[in-house]
DSSP file (Angstrom, degrees, kcal/mol; ACC not computed):
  #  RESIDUE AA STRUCTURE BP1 BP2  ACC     N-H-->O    O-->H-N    N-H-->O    O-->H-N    TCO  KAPPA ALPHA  PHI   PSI    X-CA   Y-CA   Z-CA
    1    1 A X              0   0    0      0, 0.0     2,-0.1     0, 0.0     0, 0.0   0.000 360.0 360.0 360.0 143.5  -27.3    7.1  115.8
    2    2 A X        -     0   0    0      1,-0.1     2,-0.4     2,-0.0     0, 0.0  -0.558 360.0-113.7 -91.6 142.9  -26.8    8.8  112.2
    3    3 A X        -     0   0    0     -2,-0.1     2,-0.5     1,-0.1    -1,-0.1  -0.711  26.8-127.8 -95.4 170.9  -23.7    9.6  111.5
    4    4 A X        -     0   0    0     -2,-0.4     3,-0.1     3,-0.0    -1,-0.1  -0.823   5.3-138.0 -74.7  64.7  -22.3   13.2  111.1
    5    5 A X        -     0   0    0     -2,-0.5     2,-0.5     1,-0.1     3,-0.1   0.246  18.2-147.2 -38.5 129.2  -20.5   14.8  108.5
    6    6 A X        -     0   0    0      1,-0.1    -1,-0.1     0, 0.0     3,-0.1  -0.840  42.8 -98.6 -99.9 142.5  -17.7   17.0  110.2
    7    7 A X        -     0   0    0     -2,-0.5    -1,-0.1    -3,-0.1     4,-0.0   0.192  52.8 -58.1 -54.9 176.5  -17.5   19.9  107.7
    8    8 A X        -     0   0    0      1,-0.2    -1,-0.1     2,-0.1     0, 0.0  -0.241  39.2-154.7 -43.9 143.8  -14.9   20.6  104.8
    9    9 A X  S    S+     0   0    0      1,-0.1    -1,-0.2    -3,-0.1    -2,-0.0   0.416  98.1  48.7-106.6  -9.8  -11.2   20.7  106.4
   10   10 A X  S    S+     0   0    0      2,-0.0    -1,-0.1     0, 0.0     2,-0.1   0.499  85.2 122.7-113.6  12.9  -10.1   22.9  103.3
   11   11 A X        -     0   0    0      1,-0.1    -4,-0.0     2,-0.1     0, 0.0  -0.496  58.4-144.2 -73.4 153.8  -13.1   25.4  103.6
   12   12 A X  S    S+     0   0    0     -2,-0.1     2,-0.4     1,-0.0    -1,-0.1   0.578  80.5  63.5-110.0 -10.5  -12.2   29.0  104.0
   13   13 A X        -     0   0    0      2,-0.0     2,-0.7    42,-0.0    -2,-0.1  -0.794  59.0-170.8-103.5 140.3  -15.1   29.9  106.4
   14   14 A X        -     0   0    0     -2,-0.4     2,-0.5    40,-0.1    -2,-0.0  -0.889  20.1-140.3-130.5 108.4  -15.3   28.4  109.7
   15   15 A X        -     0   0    0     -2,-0.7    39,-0.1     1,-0.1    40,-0.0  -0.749  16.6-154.7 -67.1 103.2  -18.9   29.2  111.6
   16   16 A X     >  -     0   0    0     -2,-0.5     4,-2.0    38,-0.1    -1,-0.1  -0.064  37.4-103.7 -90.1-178.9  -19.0   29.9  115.1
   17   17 A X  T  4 S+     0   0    0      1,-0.2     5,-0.2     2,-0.2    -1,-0.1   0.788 116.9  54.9 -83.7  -0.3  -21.3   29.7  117.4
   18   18 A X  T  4 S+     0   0    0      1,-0.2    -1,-0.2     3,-0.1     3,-0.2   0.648 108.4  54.2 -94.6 -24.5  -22.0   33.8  117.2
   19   19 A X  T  4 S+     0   0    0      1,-0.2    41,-1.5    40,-0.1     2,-0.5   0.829 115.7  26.7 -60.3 -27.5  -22.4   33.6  114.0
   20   20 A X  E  <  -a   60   0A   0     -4,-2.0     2,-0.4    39,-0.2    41,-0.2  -0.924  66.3-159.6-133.7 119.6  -25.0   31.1  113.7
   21   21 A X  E     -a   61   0A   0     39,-1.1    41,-2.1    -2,-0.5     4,-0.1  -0.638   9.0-153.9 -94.3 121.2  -27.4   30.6  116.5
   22   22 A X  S    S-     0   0    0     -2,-0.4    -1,-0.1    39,-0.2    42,-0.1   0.963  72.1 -21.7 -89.5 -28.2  -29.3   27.1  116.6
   23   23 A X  S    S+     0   0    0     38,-0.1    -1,-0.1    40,-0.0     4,-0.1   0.291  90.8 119.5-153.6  31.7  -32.5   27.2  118.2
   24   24 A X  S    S+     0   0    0      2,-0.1     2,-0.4     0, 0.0    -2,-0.1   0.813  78.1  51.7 -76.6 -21.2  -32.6   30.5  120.8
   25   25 A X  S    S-     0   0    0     -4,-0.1     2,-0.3     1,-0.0     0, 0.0  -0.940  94.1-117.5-116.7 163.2  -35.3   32.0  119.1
   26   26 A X    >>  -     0   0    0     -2,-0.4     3,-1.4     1,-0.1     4,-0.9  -0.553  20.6-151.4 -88.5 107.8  -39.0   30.1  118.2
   27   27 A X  T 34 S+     0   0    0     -2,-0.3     5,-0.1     1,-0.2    -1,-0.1   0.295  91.2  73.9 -85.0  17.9  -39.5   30.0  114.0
   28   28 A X  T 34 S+     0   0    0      3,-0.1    -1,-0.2     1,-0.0     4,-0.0   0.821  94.1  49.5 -96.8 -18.6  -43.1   30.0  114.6
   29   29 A X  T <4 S+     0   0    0     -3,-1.4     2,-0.2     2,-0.0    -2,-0.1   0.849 109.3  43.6 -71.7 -54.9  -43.1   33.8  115.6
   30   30 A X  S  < S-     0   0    0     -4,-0.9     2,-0.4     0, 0.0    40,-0.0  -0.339  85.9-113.3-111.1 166.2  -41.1   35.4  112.8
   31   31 A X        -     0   0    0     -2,-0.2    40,-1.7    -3,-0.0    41,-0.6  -0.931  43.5-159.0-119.0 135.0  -41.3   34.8  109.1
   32   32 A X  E     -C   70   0B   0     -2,-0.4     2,-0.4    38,-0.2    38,-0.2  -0.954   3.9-144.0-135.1 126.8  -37.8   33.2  108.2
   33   33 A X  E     -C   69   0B   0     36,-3.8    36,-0.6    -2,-0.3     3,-0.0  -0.600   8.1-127.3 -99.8 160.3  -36.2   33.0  105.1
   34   34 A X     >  -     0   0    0     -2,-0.4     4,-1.2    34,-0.2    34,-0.1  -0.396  40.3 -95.0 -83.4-178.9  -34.0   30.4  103.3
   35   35 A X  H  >>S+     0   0    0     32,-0.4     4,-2.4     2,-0.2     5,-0.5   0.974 128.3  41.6 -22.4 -79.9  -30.5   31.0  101.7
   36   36 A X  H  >5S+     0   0    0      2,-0.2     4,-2.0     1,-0.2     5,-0.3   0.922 109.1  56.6 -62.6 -38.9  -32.0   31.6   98.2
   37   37 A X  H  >5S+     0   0    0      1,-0.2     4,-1.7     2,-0.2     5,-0.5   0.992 112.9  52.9 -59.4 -47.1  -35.2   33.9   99.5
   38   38 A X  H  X5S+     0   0    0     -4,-1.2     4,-2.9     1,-0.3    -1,-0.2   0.941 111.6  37.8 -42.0 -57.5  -32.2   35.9  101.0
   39   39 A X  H  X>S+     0   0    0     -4,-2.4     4,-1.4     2,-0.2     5,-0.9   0.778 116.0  48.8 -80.1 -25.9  -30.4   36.3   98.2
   40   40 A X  H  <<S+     0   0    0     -4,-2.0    -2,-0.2    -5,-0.5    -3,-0.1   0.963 116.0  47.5 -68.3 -65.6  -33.3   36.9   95.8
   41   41 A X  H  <5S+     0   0    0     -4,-1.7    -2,-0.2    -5,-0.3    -3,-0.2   0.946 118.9  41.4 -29.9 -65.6  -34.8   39.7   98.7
   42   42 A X  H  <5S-     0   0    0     -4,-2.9    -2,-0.2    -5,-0.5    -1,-0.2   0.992 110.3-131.2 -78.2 -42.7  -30.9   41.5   99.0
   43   43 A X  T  <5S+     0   0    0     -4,-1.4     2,-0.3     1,-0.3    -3,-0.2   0.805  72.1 115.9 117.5  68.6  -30.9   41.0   95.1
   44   44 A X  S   <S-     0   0    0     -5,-0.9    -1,-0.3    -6,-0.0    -2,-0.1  -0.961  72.4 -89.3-170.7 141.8  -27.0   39.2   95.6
   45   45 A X     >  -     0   0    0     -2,-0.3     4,-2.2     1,-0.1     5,-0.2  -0.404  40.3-102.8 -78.0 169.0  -26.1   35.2   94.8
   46   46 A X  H  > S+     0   0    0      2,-0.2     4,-4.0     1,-0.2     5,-0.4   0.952 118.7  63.1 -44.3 -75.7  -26.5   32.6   97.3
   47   47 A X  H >> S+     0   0    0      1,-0.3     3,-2.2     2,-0.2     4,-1.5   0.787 100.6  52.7 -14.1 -93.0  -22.7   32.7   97.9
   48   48 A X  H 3> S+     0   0    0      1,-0.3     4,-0.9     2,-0.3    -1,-0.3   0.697 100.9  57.4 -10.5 -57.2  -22.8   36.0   99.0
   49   49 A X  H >X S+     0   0    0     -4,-2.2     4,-2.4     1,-0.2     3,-0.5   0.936 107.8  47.5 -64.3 -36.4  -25.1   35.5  101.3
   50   50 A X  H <X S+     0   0    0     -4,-4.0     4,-2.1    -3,-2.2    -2,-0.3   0.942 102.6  59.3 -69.0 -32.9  -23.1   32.9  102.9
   51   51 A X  H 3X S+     0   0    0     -4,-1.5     4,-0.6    -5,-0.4    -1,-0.2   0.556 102.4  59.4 -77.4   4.0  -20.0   34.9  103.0
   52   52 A X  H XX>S+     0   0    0     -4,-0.9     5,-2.0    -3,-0.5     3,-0.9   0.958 107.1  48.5 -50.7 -86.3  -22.3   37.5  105.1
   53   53 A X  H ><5S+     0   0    0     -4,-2.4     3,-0.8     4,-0.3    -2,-0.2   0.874 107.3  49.8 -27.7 -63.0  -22.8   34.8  107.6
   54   54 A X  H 3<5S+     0   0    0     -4,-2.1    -1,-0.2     1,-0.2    -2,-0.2   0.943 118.6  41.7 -63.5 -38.9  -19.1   33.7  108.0
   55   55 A X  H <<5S-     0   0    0     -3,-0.9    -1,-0.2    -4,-0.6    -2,-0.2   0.812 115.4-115.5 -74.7 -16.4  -18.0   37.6  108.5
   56   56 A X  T <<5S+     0   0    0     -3,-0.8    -3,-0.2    -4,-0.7    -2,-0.1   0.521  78.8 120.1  51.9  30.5  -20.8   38.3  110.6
   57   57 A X  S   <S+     0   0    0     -5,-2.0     2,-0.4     1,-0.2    -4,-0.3   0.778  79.1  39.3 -93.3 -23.6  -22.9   40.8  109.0
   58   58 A X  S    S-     0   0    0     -6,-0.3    -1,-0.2    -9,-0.2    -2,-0.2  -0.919  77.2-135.2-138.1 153.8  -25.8   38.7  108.9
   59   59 A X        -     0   0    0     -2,-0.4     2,-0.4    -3,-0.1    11,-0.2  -0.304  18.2-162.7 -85.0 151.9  -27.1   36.4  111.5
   60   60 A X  E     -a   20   0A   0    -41,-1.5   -39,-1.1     9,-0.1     9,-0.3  -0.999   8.0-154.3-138.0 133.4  -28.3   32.7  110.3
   61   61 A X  E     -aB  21  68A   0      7,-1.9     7,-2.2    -2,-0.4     2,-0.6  -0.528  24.8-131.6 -92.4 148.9  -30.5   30.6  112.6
   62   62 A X  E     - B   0  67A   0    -41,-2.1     5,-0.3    -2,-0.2     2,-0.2  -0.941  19.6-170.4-111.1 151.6  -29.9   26.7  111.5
   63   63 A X  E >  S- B   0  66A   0      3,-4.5     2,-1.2    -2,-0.6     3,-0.9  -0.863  70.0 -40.3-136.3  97.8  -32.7   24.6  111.1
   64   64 A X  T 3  S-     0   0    0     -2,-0.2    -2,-0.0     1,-0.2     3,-0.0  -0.828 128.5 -27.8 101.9-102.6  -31.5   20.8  110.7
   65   65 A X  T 3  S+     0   0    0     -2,-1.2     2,-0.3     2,-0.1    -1,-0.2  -0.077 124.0  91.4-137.2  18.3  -28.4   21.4  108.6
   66   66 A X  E <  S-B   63   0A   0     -3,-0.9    -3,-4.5   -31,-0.0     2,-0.3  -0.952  71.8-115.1-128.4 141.7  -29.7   24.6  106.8
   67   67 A X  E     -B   62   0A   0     -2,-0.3   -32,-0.4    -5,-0.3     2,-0.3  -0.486  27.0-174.7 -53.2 115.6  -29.6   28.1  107.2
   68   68 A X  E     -B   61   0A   0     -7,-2.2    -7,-1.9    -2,-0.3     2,-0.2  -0.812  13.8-145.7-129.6 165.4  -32.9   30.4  107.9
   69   69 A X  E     -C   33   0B   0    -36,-0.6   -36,-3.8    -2,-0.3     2,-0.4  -0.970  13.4-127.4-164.1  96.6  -33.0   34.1  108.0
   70   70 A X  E >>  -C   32   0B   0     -2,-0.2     3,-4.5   -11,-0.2     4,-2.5  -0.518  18.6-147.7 -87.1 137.6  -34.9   36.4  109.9
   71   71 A X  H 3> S+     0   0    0    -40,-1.7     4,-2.7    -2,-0.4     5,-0.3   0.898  97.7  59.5 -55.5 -24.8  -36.4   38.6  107.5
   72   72 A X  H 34 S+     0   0    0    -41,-0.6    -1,-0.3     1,-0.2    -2,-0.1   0.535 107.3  52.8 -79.1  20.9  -36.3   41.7  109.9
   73   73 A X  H <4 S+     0   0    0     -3,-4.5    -1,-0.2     2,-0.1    -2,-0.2   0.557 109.2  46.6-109.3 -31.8  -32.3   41.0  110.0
   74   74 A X  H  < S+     0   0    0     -4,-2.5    -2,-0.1     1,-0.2    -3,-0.1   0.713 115.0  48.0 -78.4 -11.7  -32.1   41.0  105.9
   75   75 A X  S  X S+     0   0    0     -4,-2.7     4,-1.4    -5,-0.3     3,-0.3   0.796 111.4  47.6 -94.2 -17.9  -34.2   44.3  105.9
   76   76 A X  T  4 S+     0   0    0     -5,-0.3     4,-0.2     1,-0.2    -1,-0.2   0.241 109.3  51.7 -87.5  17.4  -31.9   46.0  108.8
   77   77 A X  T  4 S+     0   0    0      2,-0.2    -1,-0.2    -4,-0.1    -2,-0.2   0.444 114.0  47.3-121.0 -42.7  -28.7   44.8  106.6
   78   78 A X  T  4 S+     0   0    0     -3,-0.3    -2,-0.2     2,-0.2    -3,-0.1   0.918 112.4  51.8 -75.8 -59.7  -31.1   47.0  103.4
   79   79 A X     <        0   0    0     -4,-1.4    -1,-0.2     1,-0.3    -2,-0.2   0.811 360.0 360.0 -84.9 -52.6  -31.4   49.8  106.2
   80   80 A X              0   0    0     -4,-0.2    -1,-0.3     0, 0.0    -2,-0.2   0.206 360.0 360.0-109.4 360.0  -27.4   50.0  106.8
């Protein structure tokens, strides 16, 4: 068994499970964006986008140990 890196103990965001949902919806369906396609799209740095995620204004699926994005959540975030 691999081991697991427990996250940062001095990081300022802590991710719950309502913020980031791991595998309830199917990524074959929807067109999903990374971290950087996110931030490039809202026209905002990477950062940013993560501190989205940690407040909960926008939702981030994980895939592995990374973040994806459905795009009709980065355009209704555009919309609001």
């Amino acid at each position: 068994m691999k081991n697991i890196k427990k996250p940062n103990a001095s990081s300022t965001c802590k991710l719950s499970a309502a913020h980031v949902n791991g595998s309830a919806r199917s990524l074959k369906t929807k067109e999903w964006l990374t971290t950087k396609a996110a931030a490039e799209y809202l026209s905002i740095s990477e950062g940013a986008v993560r501190i989205l995620v940690c407040r909960g204004i926008l939702h981030a699926s994980k895939l592995g140990s990374r973040n994806r994005f459905r795009k009709e959540d980065v355009e209704a975030l555009i919309k609001s």
